[in-house]
C-alpha positions as CSV (number, residue, x, y, z in Angstrom):
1,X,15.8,12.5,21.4
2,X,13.3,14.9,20.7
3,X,11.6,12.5,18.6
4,X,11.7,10.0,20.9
5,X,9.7,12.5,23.1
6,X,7.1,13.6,21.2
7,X,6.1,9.9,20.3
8,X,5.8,9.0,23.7
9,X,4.1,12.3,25.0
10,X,2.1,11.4,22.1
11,X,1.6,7.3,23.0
12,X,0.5,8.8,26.8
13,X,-2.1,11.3,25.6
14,X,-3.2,8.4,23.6
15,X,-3.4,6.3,26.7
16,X,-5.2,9.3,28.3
17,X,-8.0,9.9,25.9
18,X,-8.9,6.3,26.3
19,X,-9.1,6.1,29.5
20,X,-10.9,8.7,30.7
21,X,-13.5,7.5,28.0
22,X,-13.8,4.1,29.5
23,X,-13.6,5.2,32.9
24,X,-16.0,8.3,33.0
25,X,-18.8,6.6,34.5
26,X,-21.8,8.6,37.0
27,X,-22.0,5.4,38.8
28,X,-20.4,1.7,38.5
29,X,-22.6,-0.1,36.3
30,X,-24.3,-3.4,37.5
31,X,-22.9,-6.4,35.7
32,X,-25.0,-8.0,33.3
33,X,-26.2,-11.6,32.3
34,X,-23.1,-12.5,30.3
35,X,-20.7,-10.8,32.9
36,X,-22.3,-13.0,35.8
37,X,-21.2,-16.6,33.5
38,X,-17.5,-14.7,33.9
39,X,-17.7,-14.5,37.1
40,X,-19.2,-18.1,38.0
41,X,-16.9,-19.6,35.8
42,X,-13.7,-17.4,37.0
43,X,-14.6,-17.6,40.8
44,X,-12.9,-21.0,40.9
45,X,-9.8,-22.4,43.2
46,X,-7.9,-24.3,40.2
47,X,-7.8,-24.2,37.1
48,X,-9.5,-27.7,36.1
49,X,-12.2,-26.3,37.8
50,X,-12.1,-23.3,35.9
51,X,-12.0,-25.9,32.5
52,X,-14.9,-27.9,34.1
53,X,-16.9,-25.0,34.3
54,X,-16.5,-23.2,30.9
55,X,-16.7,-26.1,28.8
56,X,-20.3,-27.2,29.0
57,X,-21.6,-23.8,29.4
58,X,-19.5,-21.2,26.8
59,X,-18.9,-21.6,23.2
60,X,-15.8,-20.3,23.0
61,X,-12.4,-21.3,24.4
62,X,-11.7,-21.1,28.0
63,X,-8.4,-19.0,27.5
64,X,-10.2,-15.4,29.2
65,X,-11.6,-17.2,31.8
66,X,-8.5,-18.8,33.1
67,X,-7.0,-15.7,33.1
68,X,-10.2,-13.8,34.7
69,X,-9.4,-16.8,37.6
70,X,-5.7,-15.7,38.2
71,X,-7.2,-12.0,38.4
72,X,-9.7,-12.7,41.0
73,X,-6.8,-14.4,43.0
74,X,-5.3,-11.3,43.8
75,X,-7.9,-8.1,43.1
76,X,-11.1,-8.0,45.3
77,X,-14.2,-9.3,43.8
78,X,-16.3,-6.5,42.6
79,X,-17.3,-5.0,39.1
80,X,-13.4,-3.6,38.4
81,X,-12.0,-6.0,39.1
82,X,-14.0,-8.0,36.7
83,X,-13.5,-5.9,34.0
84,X,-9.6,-5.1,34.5
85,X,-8.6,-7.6,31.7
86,X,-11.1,-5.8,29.1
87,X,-10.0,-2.3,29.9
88,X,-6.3,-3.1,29.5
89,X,-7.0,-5.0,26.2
90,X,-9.3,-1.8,25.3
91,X,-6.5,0.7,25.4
92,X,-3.9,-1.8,24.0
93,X,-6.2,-1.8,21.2
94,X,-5.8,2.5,20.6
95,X,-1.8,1.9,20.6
96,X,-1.9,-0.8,18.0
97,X,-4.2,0.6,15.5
98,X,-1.6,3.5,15.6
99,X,1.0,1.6,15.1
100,X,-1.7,-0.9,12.0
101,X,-2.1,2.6,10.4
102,X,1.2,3.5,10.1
103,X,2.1,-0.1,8.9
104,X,-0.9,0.2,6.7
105,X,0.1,3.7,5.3
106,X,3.6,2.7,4.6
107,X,3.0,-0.9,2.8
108,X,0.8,1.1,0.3
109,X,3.0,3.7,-0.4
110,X,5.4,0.6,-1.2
111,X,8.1,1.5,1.5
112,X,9.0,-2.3,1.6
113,X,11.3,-2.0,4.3
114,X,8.4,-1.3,6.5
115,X,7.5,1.7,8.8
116,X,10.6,0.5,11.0
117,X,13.0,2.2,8.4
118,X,10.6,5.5,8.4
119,X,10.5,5.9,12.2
120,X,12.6,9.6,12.0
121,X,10.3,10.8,9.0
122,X,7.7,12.0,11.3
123,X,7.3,13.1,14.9
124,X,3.2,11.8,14.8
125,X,1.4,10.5,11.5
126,X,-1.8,12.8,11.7
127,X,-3.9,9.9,9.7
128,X,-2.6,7.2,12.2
129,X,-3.5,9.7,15.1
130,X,-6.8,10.2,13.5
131,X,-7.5,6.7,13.8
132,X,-6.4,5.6,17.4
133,X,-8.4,8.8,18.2
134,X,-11.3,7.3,16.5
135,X,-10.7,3.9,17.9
136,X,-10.6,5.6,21.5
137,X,-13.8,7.7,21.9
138,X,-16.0,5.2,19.7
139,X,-18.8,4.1,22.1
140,X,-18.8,-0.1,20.9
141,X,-14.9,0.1,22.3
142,X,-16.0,2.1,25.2
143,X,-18.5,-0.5,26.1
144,X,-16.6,-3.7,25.5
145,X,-13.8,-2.5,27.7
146,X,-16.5,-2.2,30.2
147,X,-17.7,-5.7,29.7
148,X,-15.9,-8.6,31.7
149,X,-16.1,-10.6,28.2
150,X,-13.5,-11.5,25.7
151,X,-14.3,-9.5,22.9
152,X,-11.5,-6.5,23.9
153,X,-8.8,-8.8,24.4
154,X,-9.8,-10.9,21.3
155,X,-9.9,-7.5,19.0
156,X,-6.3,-6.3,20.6
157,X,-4.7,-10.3,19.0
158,X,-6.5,-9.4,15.9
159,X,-4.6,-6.1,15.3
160,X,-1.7,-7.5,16.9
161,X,-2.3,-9.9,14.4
162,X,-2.7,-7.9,11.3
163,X,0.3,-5.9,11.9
164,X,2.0,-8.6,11.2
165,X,0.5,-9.5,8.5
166,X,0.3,-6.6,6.5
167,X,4.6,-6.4,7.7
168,X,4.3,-10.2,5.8
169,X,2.9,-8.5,3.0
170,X,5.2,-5.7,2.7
171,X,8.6,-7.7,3.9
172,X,8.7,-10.6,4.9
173,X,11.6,-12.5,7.6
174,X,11.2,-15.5,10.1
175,X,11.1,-13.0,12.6
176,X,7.8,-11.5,11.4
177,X,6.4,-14.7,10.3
178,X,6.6,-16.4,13.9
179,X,5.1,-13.5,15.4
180,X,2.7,-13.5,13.4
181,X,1.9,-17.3,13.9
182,X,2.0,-17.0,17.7
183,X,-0.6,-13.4,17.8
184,X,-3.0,-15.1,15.8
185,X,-3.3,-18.4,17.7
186,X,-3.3,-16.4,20.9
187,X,-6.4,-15.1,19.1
188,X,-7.9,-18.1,18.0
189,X,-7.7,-19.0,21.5
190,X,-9.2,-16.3,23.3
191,X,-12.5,-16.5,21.2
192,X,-13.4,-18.8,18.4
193,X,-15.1,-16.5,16.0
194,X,-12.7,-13.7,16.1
195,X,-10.1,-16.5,14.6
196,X,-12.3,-16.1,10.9
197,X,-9.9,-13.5,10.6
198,X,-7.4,-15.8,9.7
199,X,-9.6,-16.2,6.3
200,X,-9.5,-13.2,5.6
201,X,-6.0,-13.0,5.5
202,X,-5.6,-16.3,3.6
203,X,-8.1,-15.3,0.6
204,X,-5.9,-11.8,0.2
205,X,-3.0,-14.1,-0.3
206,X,-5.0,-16.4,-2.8
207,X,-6.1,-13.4,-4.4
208,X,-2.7,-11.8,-4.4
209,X,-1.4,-15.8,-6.0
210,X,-4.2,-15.3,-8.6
211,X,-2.2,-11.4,-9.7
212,X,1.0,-13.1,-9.9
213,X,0.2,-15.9,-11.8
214,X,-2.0,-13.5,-14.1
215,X,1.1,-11.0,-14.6
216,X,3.6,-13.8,-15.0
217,X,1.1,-15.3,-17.9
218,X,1.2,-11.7,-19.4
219,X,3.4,-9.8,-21.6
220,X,4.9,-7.9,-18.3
221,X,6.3,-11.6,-16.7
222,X,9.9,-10.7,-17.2
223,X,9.4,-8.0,-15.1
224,X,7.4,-8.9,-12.2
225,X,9.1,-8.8,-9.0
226,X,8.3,-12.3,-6.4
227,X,5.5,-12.9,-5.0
228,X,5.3,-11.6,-1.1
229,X,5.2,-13.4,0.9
230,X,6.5,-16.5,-0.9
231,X,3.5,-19.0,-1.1
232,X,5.7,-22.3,0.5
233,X,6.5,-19.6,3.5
234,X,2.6,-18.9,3.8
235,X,1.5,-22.4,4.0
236,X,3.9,-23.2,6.7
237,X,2.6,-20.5,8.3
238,X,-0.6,-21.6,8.6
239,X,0.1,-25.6,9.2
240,X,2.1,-24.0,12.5
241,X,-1.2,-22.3,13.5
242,X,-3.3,-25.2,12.9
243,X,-1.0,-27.3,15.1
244,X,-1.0,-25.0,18.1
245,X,-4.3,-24.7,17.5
246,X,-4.7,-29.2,18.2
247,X,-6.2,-28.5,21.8
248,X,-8.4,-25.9,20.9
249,X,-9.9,-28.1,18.2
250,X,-10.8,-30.6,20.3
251,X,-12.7,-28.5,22.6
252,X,-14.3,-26.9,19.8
253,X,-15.9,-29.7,18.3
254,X,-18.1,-30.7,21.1
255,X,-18.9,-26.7,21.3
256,X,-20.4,-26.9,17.6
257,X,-22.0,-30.0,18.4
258,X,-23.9,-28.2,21.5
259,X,-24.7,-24.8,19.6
260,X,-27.3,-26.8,17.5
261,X,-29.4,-27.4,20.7
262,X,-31.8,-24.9,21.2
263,X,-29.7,-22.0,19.2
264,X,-30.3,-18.6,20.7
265,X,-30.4,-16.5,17.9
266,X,-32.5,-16.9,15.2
267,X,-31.3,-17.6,11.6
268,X,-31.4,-14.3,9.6
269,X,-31.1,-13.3,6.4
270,X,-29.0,-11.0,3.9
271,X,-31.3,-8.0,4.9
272,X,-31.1,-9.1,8.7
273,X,-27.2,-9.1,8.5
274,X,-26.9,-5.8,6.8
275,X,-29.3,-4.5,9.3
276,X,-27.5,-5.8,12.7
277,X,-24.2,-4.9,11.2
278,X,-25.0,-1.3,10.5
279,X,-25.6,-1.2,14.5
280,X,-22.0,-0.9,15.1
281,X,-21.7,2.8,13.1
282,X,-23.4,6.0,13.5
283,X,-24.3,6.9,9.8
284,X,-24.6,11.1,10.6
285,X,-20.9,11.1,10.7
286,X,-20.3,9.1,8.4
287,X,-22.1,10.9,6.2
288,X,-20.7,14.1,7.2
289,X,-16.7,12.9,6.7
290,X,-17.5,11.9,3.1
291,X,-19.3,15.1,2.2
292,X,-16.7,17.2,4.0
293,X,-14.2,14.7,2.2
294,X,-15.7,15.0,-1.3
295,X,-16.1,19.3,-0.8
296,X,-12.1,19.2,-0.2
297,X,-11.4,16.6,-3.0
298,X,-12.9,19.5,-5.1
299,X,-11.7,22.2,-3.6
300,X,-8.2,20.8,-4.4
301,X,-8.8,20.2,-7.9
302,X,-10.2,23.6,-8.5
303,X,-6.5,24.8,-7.2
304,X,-5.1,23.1,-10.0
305,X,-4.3,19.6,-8.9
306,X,-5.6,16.4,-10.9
307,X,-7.3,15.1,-8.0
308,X,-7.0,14.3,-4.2
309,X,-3.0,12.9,-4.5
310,X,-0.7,10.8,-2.5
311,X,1.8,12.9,-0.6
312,X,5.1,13.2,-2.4
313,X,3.6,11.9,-5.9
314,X,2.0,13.3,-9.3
315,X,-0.3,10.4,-9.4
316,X,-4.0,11.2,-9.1
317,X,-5.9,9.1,-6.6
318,X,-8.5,6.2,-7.7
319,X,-10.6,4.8,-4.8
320,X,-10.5,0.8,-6.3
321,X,-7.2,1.4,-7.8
322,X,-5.1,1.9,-3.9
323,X,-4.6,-1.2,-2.5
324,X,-4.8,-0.1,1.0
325,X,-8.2,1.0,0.5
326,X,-9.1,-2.2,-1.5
327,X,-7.4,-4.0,1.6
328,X,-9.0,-2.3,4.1
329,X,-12.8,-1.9,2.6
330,X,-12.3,-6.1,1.7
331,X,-11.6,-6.4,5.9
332,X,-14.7,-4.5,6.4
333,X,-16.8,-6.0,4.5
334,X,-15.1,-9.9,5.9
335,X,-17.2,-10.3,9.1
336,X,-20.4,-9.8,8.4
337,X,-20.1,-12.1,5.1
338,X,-18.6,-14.6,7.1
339,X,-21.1,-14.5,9.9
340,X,-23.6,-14.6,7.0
341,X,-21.8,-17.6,5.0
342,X,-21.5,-19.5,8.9
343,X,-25.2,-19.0,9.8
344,X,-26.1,-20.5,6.3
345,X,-23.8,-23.6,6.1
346,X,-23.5,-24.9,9.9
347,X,-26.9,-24.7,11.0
348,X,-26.2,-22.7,13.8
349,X,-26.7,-18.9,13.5
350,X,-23.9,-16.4,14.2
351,X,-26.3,-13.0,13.9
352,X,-25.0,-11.0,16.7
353,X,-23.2,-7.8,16.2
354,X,-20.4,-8.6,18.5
355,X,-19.4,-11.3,15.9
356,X,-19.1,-8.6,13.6
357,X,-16.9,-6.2,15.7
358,X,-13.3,-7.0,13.4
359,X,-15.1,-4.3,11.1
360,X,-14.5,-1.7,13.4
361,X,-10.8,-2.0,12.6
362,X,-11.0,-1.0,9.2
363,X,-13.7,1.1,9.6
364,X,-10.8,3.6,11.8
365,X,-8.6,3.3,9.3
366,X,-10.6,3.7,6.0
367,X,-11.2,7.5,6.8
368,X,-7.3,7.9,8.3
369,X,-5.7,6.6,4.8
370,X,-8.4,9.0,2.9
371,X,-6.8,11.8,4.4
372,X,-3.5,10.9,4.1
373,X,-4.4,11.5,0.9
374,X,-5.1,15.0,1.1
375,X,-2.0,17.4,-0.4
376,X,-2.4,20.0,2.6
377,X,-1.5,18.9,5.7
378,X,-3.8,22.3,7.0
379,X,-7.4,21.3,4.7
380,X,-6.2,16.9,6.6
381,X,-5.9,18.5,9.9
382,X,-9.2,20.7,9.5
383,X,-10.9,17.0,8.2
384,X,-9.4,15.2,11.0
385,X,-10.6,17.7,14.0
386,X,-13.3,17.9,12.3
387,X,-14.6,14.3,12.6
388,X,-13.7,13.5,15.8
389,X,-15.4,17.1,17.3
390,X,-18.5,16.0,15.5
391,X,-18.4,12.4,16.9
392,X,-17.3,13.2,20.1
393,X,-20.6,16.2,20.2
394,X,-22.9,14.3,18.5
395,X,-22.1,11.1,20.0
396,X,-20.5,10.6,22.9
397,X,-22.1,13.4,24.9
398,X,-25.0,12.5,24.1
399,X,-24.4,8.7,25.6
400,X,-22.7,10.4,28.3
401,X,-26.1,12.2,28.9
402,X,-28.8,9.9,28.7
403,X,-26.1,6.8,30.3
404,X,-24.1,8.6,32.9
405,X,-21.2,7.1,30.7
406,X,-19.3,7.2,27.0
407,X,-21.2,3.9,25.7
408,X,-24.6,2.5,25.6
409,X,-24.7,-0.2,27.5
410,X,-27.0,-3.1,28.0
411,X,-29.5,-1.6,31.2
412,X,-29.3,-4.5,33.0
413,X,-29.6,-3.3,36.9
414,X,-29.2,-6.5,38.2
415,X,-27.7,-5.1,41.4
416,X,-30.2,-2.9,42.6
417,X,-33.1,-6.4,42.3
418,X,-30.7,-8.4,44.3
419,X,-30.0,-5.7,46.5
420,X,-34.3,-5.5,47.8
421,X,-34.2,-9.7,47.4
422,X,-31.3,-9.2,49.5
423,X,-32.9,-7.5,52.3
424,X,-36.3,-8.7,52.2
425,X,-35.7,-12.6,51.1
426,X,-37.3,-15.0,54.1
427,X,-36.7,-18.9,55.2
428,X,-39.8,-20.3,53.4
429,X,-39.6,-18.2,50.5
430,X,-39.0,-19.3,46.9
431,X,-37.2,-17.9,43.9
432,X,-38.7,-18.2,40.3
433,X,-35.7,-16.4,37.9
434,X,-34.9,-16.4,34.2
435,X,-31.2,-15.2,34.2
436,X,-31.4,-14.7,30.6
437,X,-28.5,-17.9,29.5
438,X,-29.7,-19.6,26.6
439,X,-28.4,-23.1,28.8
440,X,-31.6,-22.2,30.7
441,X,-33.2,-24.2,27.2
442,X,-31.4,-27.0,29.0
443,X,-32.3,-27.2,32.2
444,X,-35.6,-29.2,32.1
445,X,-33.6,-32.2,30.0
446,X,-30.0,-32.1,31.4
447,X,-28.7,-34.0,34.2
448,X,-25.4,-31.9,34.1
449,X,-25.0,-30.4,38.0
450,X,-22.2,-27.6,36.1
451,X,-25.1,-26.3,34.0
452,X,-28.0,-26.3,36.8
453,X,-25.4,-24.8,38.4
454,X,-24.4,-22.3,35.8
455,X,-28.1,-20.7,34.8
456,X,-28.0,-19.5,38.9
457,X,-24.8,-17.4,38.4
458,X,-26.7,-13.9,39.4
459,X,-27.4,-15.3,42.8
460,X,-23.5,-17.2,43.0
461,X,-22.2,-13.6,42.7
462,X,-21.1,-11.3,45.3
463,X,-24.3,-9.3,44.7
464,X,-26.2,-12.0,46.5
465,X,-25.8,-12.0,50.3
466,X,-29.1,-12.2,52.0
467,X,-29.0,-11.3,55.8
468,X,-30.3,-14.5,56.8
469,X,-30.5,-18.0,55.7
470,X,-31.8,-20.6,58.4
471,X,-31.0,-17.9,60.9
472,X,-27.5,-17.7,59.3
473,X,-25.3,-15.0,57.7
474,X,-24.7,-16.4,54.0
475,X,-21.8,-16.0,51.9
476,X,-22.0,-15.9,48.2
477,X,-19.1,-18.9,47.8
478,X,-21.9,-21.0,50.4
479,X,-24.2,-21.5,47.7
480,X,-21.4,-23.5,45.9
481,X,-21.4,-25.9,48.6
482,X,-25.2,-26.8,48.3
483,X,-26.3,-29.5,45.7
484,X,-29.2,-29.2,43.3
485,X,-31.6,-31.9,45.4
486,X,-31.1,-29.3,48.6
487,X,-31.4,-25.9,46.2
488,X,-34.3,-27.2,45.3
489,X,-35.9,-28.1,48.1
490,X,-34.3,-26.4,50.9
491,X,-35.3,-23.4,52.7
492,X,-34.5,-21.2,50.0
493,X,-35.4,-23.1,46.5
494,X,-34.9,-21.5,43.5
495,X,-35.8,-22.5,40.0
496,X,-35.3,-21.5,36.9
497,X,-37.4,-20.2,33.7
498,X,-36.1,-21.2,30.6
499,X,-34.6,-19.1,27.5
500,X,-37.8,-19.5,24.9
501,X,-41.0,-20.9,25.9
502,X,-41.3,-24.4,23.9
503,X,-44.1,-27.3,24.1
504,X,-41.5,-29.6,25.5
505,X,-41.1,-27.8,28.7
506,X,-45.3,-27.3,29.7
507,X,-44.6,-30.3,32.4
508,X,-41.4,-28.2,33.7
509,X,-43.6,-25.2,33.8
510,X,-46.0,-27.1,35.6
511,X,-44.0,-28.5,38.1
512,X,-42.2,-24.6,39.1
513,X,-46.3,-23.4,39.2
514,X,-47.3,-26.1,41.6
515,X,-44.3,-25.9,44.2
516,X,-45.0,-21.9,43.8
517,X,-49.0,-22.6,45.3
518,X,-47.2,-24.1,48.3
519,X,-45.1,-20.9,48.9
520,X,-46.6,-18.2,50.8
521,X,-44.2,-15.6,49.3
522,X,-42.8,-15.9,45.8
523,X,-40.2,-13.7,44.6
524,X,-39.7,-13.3,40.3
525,X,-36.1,-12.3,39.1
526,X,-35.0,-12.2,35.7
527,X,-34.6,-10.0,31.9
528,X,-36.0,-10.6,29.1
529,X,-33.1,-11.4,26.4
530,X,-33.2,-10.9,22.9
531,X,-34.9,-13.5,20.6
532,X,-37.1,-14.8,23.5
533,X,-40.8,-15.2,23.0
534,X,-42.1,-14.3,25.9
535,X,-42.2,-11.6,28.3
536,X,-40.7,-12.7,32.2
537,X,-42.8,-10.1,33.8
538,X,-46.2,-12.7,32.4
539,X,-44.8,-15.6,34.3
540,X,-46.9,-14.1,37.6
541,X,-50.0,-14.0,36.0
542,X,-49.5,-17.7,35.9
543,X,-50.2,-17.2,39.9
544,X,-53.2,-14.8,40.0
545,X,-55.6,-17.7,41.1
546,X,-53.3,-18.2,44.1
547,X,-51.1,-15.8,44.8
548,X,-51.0,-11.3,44.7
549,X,-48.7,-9.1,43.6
550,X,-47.4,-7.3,46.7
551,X,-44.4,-5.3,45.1
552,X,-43.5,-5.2,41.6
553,X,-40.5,-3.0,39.7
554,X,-38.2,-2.8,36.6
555,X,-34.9,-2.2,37.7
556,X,-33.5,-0.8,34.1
557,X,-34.4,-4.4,32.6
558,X,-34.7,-6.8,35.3
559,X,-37.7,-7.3,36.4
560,X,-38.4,-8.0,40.4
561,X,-41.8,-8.8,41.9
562,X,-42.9,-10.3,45.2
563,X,-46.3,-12.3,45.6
564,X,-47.7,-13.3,48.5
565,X,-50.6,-16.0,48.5
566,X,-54.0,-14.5,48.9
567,X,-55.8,-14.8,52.4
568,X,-58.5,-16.6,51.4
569,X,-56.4,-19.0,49.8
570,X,-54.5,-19.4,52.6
571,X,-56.6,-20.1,55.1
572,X,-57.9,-23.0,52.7
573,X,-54.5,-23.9,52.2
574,X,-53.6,-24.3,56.3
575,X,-56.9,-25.8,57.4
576,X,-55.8,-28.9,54.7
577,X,-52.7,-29.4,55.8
């Protein structure tokens, strides 16, 4: 009873921490570019529409967005509502890499029976503690459980999944097996990448094949134990994946056949990966755990013990010689590698950090199973506070300070632009934007309606409601009902600047400039996104025989401008026609 207390006083203070991390916030954030295509795509009445939309535009499956549509069913349409599904995913994620350490801890101290049959040991595993902790201040979680994307939801099926695995690894039952089969689909579905996870997991077990057959060919075969799991039970496993996995390759291939076309990140190499992967960790504390580690590894062998030990054990420690660590550093390292490997072989480059965020699994854990190798629980606890004072002092304050929140986030205020285009937009005006969608490559050569469409979200979202539109109120969903001949040419047009600059798009350019010299007012809306070649806040200058710059601002990355067409020029302009 009592322990049954303390775990779930300690399960709510977990709960706690993260959400008052992911919800301290001065102000609401504006959604940015990536959050608007969740929205346009989610905002639908069915879901075939929902399908319709996602599949030309994401390369990923539609799995979040079909649930994002039953969500905005039944919340109000605004930024919370939007991001309800990452926030919940988000805290999930601090229970479960509780519960991964423990499992973790447990299969390398070779309790096979799992952590199940060691539930009275302990009131609250400091190390596992150490890690949720981690897991719950560290600003990349913060700020993914405050994007409407899939990348929370996808990280809390990949240490759902892993639990399970490592459980495999230590015991394995049918049980455990088809949970494990049904987690790690659910991941594959909800994003595409995350699922290279699952190769992880199968090169342990070829590695762990290549031990047994090595030990079995040596002089110690009569007394090795059988293989776990067996390797018939693995491969079942995995043909059960691939078969739930049937409609998700099918909508997968045609998404690998699109990501060639105009790529939106740029191939990089070893020294590129390395370099964007190291974006996800603050080195300072880093640096600091291992020194304050290695002082304490020291301190204990000047007491008289043979090194920094395993609780309850003689043994000394070896970092390569613990599995869990081997396990866990091998995890670490996966992502990158694979994103690396991918970028190299398919032709299409995978060289984003969130790509790479299964690392920051392990990279929890790592420094909980180091101190669960410290002797005295008092020099552990001292490590433990330690760390996560320093992080949350050095780190999260200091977001908190500069942000008005516990995470970095993208400063993308596309709010406050739409908010003045709101107010000051006119019948007769026209709208030059570059919403920052790499599908805005597309535009000038597709005749798809869904992606024209699609490149517009930030004015189909309930940001956008100008007071008047042919002397009309407007309503976001409106815009939904207008087709691309009377966007374009209505009394409102809007067109769209594409991701990169490119040769084969100087006649589209072209054709925006010369229905902008007909305008009297022009209004420019958009970011610059990464890997772009050049800068949205040039595209006026493209005007300046024509047209002036009346009002201009950044709004924290998006940038707005109003030109009017000069006097003279107008005049010239009216007496022809």
């Amino acid at each position: 009873m009592r322990a049954g207390f303390f775990k779930i006083a300690g399960a709510a203070g977990l709960v706690f921490l993260a959400l008052f991390f992911r919800l301290a916030e001065r102000q609401v954030s504006s959604l940015w570019t990536d959050e608007f295509a969740t929205y346009w795509i989610s905002n639908t009445s069915s879901v075939s529409e929902c399908l319709a939309r996602s599949a030309p535009t994401q390369g990923q499956s539609p799995f979040f967005y079909v649930l994002q549509s039953f969500v905005l069913r039944f919340l109000p349409h605004d930024e919370h509502s939007l991001r309800v599904i990452a926030l919940i995913s988000s805290v999930v994620c601090v229970l479960l890499v509780y519960k991964l350490c423990t499992t973790v801890i447990e299969w390398g101290a070779c309790r096979v029976d799992s952590v199940e049959s060691q539930a009275g040991s302990q009131l609250i595993s400091l190390p596992a503690a150490l890690a949720a902790i981690l897991c719950a201040i560290d600003i990349s979680q913060v700020y993914y459980a405050q994007e409407a994307r899939p990348y929370s939801l996808a990280l809390a099926f990949s240490i759902a999944s892993q639990i399970y695995f490592v459980k495999i690894l230590a015991a394995p039952s049918i049980w455990r097996f088809t949970a494990y089969v049904l987690l790690s689909s659910l991941l594959c579905y909800t994003n595409y990448i995350f699922g290279s996870l699952l190769l992880f997991q199968n090169l342990w077990v070829f590695c762990l094949l290549l031990r047994h057959i090595y030990v079995l060919d040596s002089d110690r075969a009569g007394s090795v134990s059988p293989m776990k799991p067996r390797i018939s039970s693995w491969i079942i496993s995995q043909v059960a994946i691939g078969i739930l996995m049937i409609p998700g390759m099918l909508h997968l291939h045609p998404v690998m056949t699109q990501s060639s076309q105009w790529n939106w990140l740029r191939p990089g190499g070893i020294y590129d990966t390395i370099k964007m992967f190291s974006t996800l960790f603050d080195w300072r504390i880093v640096s600091m755990f291992a020194a304050v580690f290695t002082m304490m590894a020291v301190w204990e062998r000047l007491r008289g013990h043979k090194g920094v030990q395993k609780a309850g054990t003689t043994k000394p420690f070896r970092l390569m010689s613990d599995k869990t660590l081997v396990f866990l550093l091998t995890w670490f390292a996966a992502p990158p590698a694979c994103a690396y490997i991918a970028t190299q072989t398919l032709g299409s480059s995978f060289m984003d950090a969130r790509y790479m965020l299964l690392s920051l699994i392990p990279f929890y854990l790592i420094p909980a199973v180091l101190i669960s190798k410290i002797k005295s629980i008092h020099l552990a606890a001292f490590l433990a506070s330690f760390i996560v004072f320093a992080y949350i002092g050095g780190v999260s304050v200091q977001a908190f300070k500069h942000e008005g929140r516990f995470s970095y986030r993208i400063p993308h205020n596309w709010r406050g632009a739409i908010e003045v285009l709101n107010e000051s937009l006119s019948e007769g005006d026209i709208i030059v934007m570059r919403s920052g969608f790499v599908k805005e490559n597309w535009v000038p050569q597709t005749d798809s309606q869904i992606v024209k469409q699609y490149v517009k979200a930030p004015l189909k979202s309930f940001y956008f409601m100008p007071r008047f539109i042919n002397n009309t109120p407007a309503a976001p969903h409106s815009w939904d009902d207008i087709d691309e001949e009377d966007l374009l040419y209505g009394r409102v047009p809007v067109f769209n600047m594409t991701y990169t600059r490119e040769m084969e798009f100087y006649d589209y350019y072209d054709s925006i400039i010369a229905r902008c010299k007909e305008a009297e007012r022009v209004w420019m809306i958009g970011v610059n996104p990464p890997n772009t070649n050049y800068l949205f806040s040039q595209v006026p200058t493209l005007l300046r025989d024509s047209h002036e710059i009346l009002f201009e601002k950044d709004f924290s990355g998006v940038y707005l401008a109003m030109l009017r067409k000069k006097p003279e020029v107008y005049r010239i302009f009216k007496k022809i026609n």
